[in-house]
Backbone of each chain as nested JSON, in Angstrom:
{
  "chains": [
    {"id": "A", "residues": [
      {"number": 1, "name": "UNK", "atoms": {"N": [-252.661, -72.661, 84.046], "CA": [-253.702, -73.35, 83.287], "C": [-254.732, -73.939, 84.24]}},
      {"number": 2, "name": "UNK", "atoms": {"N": [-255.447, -73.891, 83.558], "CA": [-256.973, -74.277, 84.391], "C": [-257.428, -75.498, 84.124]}},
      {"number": 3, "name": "UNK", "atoms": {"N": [-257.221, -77.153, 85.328], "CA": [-257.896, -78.037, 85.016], "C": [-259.71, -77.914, 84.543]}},
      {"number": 4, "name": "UNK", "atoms": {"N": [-259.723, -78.603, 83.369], "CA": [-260.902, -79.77, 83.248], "C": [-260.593, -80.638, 83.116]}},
      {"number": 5, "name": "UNK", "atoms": {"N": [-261.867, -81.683, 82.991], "CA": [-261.718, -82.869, 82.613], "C": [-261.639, -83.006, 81.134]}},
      {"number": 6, "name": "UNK", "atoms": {"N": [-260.607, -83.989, 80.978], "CA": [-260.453, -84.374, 79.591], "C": [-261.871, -84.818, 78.265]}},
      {"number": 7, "name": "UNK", "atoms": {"N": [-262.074, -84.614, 77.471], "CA": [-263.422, -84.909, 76.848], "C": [-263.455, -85.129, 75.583]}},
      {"number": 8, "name": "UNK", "atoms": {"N": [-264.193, -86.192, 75.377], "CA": [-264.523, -86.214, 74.046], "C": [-265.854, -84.886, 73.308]}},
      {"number": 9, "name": "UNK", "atoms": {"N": [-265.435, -84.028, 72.852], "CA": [-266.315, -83.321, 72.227], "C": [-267.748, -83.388, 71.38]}},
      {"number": 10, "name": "UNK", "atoms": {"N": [-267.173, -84.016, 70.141], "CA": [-268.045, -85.251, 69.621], "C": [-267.365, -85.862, 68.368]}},
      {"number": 11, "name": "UNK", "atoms": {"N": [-267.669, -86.82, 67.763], "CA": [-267.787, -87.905, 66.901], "C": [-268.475, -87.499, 66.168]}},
      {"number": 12, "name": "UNK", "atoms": {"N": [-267.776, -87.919, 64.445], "CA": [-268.659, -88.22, 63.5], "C": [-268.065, -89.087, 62.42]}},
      {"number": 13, "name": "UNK", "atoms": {"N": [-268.724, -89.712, 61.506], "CA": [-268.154, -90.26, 60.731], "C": [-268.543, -89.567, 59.638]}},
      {"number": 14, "name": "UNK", "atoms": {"N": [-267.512, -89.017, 58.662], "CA": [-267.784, -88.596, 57.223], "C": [-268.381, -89.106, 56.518]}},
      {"number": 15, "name": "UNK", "atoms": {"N": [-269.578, -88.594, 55.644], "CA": [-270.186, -89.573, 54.812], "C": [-269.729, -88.686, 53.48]}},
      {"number": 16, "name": "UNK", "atoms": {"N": [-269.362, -89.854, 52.622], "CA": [-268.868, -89.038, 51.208], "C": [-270.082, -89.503, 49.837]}},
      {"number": 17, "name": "UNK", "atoms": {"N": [-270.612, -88.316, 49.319], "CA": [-271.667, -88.379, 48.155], "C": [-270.813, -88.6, 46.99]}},
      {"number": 18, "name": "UNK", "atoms": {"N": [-270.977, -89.87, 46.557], "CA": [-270.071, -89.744, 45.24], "C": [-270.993, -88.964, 43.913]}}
    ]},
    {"id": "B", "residues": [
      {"number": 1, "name": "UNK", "atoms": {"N": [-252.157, -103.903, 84.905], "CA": [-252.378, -102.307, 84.421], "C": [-252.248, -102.446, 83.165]}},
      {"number": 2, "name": "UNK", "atoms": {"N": [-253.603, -101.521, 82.547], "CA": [-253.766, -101.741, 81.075], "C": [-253.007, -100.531, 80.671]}},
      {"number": 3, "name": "UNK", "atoms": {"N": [-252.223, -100.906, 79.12], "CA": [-251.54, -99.519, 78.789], "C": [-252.517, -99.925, 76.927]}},
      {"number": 4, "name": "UNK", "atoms": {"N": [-252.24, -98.218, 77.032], "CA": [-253.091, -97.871, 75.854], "C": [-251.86, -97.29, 75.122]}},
      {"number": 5, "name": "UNK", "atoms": {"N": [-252.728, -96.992, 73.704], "CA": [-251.501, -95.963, 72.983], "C": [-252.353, -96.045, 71.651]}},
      {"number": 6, "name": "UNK", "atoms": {"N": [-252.055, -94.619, 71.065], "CA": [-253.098, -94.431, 69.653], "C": [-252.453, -95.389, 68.596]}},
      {"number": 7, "name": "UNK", "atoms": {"N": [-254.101, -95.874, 68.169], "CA": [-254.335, -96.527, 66.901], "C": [-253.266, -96.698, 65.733]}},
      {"number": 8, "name": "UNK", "atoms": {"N": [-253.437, -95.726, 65.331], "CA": [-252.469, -95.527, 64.065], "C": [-252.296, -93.957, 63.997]}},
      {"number": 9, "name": "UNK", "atoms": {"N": [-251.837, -93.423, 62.81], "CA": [-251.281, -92.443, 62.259], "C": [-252.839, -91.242, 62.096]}},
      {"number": 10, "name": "UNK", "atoms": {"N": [-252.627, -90.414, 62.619], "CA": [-253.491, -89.35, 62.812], "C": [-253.516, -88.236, 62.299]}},
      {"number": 11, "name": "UNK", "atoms": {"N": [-254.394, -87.102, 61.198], "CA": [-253.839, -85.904, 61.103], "C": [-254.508, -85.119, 62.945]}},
      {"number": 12, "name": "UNK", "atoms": {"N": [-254.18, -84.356, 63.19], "CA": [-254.933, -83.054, 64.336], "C": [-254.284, -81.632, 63.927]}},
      {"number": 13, "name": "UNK", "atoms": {"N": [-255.131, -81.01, 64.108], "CA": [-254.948, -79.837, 64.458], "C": [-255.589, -79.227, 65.549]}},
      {"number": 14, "name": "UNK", "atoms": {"N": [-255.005, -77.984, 66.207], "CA": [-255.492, -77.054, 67.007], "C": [-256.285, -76.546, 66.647]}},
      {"number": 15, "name": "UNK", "atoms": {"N": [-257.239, -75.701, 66.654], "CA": [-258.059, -74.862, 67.065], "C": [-258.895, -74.265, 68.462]}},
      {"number": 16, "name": "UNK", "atoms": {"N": [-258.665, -73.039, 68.477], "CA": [-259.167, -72.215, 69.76], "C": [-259.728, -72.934, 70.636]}},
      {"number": 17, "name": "UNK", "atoms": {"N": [-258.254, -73.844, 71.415], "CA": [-258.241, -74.214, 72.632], "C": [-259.069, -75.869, 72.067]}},
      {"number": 18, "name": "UNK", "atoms": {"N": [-259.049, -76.084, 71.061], "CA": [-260.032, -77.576, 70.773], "C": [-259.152, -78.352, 69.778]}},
      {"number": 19, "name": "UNK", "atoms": {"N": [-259.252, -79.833, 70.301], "CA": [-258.372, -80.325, 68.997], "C": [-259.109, -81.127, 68.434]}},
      {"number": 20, "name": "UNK", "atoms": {"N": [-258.49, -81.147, 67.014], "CA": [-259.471, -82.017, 65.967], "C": [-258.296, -82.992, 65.071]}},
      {"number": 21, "name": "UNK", "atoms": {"N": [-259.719, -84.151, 65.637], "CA": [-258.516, -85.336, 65.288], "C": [-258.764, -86.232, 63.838]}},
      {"number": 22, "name": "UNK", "atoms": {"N": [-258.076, -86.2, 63.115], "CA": [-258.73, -86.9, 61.266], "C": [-258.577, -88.183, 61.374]}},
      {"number": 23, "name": "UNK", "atoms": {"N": [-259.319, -88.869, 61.121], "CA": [-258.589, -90.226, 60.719], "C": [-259.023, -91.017, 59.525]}},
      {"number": 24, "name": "UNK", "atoms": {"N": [-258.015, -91.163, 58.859], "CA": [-257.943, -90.723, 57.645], "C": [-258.323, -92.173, 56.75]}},
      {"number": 25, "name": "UNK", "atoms": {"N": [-258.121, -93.317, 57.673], "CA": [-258.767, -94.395, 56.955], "C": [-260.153, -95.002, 57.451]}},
      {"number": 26, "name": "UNK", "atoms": {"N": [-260.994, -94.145, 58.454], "CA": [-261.936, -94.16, 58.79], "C": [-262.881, -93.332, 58.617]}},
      {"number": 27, "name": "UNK", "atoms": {"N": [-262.063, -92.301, 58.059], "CA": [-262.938, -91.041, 57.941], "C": [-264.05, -90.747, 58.613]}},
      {"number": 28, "name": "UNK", "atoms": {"N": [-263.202, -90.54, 60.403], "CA": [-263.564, -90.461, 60.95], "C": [-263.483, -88.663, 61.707]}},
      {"number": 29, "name": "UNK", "atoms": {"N": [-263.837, -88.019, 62.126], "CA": [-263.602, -86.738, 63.131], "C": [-263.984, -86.856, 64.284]}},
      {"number": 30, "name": "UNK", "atoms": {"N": [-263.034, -86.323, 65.095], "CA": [-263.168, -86.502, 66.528], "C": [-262.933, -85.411, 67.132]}},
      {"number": 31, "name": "UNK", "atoms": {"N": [-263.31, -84.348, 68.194], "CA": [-263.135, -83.277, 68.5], "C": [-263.071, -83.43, 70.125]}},
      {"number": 32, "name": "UNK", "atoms": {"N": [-261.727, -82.645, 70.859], "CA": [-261.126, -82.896, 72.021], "C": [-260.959, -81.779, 73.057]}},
      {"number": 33, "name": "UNK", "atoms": {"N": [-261.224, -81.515, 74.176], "CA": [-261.164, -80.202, 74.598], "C": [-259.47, -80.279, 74.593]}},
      {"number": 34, "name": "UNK", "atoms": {"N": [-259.482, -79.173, 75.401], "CA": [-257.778, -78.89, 75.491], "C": [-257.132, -79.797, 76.212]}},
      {"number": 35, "name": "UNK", "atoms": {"N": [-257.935, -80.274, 77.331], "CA": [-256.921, -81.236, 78.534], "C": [-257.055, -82.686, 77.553]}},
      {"number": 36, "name": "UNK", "atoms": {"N": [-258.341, -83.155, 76.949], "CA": [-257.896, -83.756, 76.44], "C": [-256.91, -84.027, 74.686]}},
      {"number": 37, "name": "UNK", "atoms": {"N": [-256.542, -83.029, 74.578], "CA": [-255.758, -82.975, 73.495], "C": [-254.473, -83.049, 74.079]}},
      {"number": 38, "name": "UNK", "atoms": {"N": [-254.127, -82.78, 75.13], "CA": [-252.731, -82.971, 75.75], "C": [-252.757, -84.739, 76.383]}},
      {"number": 39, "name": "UNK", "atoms": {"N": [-254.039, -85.33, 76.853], "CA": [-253.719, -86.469, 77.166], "C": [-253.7, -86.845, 75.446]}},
      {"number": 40, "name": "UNK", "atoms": {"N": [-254.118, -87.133, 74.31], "CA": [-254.125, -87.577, 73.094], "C": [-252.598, -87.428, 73.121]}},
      {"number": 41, "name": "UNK", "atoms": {"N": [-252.144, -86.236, 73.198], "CA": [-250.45, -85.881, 72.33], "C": [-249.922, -86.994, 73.052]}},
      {"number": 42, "name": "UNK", "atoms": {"N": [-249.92, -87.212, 74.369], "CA": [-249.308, -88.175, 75.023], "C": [-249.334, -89.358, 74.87]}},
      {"number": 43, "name": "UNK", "atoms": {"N": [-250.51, -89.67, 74.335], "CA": [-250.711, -91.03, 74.001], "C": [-250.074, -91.535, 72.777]}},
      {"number": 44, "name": "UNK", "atoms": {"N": [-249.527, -90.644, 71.947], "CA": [-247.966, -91.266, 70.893], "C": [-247.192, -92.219, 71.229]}},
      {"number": 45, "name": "UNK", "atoms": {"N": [-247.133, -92.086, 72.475], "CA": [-246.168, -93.175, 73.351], "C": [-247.304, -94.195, 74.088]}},
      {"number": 46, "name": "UNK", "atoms": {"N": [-246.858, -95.151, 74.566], "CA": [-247.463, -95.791, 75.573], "C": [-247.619, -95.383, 77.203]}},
      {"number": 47, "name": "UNK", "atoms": {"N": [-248.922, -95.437, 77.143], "CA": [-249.604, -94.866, 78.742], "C": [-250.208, -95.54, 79.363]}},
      {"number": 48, "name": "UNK", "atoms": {"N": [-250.329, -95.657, 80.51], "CA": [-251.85, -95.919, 81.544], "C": [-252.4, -94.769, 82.257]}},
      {"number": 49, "name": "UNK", "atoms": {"N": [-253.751, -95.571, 82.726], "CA": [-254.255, -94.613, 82.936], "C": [-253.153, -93.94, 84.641]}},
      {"number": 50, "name": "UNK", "atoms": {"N": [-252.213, -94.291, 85.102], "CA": [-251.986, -93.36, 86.301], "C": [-250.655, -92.561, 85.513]}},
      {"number": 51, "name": "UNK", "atoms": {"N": [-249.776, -93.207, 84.275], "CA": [-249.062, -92.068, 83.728], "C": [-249.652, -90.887, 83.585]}},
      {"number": 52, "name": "UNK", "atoms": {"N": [-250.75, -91.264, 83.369], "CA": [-251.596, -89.742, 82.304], "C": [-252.187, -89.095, 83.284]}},
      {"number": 53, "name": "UNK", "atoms": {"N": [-252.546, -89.909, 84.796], "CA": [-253.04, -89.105, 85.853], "C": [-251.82, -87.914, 86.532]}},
      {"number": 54, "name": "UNK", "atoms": {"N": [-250.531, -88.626, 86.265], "CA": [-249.596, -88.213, 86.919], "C": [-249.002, -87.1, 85.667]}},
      {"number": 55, "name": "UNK", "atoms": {"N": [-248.806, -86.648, 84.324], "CA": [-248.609, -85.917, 84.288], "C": [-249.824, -84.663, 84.184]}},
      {"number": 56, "name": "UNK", "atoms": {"N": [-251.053, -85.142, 84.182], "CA": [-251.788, -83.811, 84.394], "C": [-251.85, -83.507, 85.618]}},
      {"number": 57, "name": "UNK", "atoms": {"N": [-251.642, -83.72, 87.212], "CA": [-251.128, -83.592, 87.907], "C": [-250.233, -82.882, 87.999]}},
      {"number": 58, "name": "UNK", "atoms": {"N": [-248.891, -83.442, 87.269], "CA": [-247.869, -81.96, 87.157], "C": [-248.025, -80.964, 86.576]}},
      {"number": 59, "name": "UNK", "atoms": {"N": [-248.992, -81.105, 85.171], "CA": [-249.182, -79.524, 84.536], "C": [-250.48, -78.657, 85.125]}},
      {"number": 60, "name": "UNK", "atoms": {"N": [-251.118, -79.268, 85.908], "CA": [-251.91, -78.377, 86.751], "C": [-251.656, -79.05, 88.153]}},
      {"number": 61, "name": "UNK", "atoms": {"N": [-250.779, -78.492, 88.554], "CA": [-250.238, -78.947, 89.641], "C": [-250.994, -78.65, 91.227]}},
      {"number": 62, "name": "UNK", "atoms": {"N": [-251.546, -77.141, 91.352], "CA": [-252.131, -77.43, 92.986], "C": [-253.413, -77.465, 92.719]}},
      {"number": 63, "name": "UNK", "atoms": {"N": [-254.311, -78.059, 91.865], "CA": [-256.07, -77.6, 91.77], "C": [-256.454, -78.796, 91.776]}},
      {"number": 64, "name": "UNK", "atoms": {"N": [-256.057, -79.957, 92.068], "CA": [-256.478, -80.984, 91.947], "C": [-256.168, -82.718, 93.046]}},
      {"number": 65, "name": "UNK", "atoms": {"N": [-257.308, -83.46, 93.196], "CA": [-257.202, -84.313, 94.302], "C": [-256.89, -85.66, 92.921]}},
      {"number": 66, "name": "UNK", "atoms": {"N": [-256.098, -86.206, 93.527], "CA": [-255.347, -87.472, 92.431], "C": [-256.77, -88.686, 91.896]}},
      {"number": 67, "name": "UNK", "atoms": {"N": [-257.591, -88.467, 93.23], "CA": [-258.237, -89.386, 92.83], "C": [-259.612, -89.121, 91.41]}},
      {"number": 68, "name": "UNK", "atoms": {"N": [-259.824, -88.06, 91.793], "CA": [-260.429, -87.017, 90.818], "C": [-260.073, -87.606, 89.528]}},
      {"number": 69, "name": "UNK", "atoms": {"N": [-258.577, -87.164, 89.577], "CA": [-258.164, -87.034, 88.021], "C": [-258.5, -87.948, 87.136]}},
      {"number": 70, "name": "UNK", "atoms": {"N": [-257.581, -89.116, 88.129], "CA": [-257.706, -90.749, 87.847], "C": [-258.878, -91.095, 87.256]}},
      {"number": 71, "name": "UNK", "atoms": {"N": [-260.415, -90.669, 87.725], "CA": [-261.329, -91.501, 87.332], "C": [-261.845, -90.459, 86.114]}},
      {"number": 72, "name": "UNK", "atoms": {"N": [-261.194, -89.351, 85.67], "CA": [-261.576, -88.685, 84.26], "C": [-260.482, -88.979, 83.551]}},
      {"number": 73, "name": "UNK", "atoms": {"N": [-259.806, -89.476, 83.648], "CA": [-259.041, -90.317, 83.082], "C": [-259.533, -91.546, 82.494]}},
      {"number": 74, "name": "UNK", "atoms": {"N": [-259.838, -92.501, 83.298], "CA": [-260.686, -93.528, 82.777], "C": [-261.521, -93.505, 82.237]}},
      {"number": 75, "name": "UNK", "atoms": {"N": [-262.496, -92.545, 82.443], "CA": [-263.229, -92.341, 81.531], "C": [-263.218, -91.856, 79.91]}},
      {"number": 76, "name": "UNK", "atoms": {"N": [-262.719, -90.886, 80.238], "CA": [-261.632, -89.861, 78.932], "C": [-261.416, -91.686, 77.787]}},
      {"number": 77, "name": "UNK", "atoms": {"N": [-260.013, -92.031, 78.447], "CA": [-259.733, -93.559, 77.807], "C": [-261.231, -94.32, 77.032]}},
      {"number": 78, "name": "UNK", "atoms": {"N": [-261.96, -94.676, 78.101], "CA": [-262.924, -95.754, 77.476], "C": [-263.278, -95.013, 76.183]}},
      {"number": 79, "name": "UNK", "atoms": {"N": [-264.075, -93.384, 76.309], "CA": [-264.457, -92.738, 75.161], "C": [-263.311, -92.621, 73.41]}},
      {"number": 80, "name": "UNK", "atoms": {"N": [-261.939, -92.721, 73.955], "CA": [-261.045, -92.816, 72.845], "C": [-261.484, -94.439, 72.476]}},
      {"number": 81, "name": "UNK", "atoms": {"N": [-261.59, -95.178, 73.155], "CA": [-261.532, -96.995, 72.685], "C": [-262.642, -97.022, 72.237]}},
      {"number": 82, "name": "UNK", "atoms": {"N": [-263.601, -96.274, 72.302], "CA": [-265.146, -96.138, 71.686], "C": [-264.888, -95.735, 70.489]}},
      {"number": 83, "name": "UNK", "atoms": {"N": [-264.366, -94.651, 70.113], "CA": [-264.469, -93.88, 69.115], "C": [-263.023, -94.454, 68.204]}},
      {"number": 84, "name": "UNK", "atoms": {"N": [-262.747, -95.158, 68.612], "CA": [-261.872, -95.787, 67.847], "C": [-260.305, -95.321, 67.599]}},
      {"number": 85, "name": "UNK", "atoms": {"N": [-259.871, -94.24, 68.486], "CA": [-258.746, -93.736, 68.475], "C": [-257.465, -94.224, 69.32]}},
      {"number": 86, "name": "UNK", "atoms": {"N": [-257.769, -95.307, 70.205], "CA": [-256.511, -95.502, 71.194], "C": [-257.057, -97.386, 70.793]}},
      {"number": 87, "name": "UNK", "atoms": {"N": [-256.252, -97.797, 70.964], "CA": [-256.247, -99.28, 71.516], "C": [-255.02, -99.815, 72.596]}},
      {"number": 88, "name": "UNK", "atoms": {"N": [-255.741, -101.036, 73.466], "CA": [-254.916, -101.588, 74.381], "C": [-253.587, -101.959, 73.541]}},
      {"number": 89, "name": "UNK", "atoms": {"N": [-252.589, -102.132, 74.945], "CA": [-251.328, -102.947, 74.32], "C": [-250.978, -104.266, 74.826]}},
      {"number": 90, "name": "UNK", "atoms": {"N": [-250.91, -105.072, 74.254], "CA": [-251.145, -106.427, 75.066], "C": [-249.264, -106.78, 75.44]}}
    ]}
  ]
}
């Protein structure tokens, strides 16, 4: 296995349409 | 030495080499490369940051200088305490 660095990819917060 | 360890109760799944993390009373998504989806699994338990240096260390064992790791490590960490997925353990 091949190091990288660990990462956050990305973030989101769900927005729900009622 | 600060030890961390995830929040609460998480769904994830895999996908092609990426993990995706639910959280389900935040409704929140979080998306992880592979190394860090193996430091996440680990973090079930309680860690610091040189546990987590020391077993990616062993699973990629000759490609890497300790000190390296260590500080993507720390970093890696702060971004989970950002995003709301790990908290300290006092």
């Amino acid at each position: 296995k091949i190091y990288s660095p660990p990462m956050v990819l990305s973030h989101q917060t769900i927005q729900f349409e009622t | 030495m600060t030890q961390y360890i995830q929040k609460a109760k998480f769904e994830k799944t895999e996908l092609d080499g990426e993990w995706i993390i639910l959280n389900t009373e935040d409704f929140t998504v979080t998306k992880l490369n592979e190394v860090g989806g193996l430091c996440w699994a680990l973090l079930n338990e309680i860690q610091t940051v040189e546990t987590l240096t020391q077993s990616l260390l062993e699973k990629f064992s000759s490609q890497n200088n300790m000190e390296q790791v260590k500080r993507d490590i720390e970093e890696f960490l702060s971004q989970l305490v950002h995003c709301g997925l790990i908290q300290h353990v006092d």
